[in-house]
matplotlib code that plots the C-alpha trace (Angstrom):
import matplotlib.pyplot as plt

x = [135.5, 135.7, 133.1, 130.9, 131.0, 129.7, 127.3, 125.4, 124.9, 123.8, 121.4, 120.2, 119.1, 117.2, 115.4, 114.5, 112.8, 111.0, 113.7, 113.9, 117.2, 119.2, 122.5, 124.6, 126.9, 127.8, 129.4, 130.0, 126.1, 125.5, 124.8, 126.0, 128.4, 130.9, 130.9, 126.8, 126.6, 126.7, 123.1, 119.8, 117.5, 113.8, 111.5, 109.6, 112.0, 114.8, 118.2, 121.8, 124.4, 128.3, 129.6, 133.8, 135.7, 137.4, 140.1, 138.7, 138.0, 135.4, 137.2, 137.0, 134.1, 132.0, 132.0, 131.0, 127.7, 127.5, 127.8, 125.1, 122.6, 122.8, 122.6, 119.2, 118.3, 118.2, 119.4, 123.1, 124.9, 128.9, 129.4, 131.6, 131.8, 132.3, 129.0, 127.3, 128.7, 127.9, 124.6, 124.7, 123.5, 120.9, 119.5, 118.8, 117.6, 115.2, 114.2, 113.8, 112.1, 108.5]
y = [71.0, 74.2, 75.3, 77.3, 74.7, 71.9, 74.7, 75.4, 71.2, 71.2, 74.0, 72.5, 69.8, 71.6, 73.3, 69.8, 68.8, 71.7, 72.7, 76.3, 77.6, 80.7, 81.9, 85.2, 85.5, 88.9, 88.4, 92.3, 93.1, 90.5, 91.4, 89.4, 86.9, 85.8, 81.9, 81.4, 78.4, 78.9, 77.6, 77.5, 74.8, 75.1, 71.8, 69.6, 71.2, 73.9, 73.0, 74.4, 73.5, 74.7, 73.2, 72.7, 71.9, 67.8, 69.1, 71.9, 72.3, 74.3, 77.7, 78.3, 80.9, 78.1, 75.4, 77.8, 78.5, 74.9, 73.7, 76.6, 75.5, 71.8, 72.7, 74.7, 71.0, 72.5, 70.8, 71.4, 69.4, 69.7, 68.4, 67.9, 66.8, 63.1, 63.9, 63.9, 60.6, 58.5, 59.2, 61.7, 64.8, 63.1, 61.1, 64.4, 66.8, 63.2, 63.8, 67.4, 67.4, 69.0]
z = [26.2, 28.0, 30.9, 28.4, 25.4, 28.4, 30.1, 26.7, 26.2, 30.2, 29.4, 25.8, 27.6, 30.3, 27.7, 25.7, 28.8, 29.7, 32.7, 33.1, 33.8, 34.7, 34.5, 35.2, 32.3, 32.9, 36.5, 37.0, 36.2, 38.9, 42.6, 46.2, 47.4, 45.1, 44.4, 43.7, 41.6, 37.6, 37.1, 39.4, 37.7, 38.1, 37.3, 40.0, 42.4, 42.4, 41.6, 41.7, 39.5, 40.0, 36.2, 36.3, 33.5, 33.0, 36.0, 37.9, 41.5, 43.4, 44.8, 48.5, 48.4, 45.9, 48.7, 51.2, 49.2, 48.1, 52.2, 52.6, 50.1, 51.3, 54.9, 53.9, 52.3, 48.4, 45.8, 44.9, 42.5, 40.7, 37.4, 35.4, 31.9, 32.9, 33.7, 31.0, 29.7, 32.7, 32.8, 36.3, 34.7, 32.3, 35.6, 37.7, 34.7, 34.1, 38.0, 37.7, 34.3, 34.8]

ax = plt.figure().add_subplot(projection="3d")
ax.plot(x, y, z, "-o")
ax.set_aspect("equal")
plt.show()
């Protein structure tokens, strides 16, 4: 499953729930610090998500923001696909859900 085939089930089920979502697909039309997570999920609360693929690792300038948004006390999560069959990303969009 490649990041964008797992991003566009992640994001079908934000929008079966009511979850709105954003992302910046067009990374050059986009402004500020590189390594912002791929999604910023908006329900009960305000999420961010940094989505990997099955073996891929947050890059340097992604942990800083993810250390940066948990400092602050948002919400912050990695997923990857695992994720969606053990139940992780179905439990937080569940707690999120509007």
């Amino acid at each position: 499953m490649t990041e964008k085939e797992f991003q566009a089930l992640v994001t079908k089920m934000c929008d079966e729930r009511g979850i709105l979502w954003h992302h910046c697909d067009q990374a050059f039309r986009c402004s500020g610090s590189n390594g912002f997570p791929d999604l910023v999920l908006t329900g009960k609360s305000v999420m961010f998500v940094e989505l990997k693929s099955w073996y891929g690792n947050l890059r340097p300038e992604q942990n800083v923001y993810k250390q940066r948004l948990l400092a602050a006390g948002a919400g912050y999560a990695l997923w990857k696909p695992r994720d969606l069959y053990n139940g992780v990303i179905e439990d937080a969009l569940d707690r999120l859900e509007p």
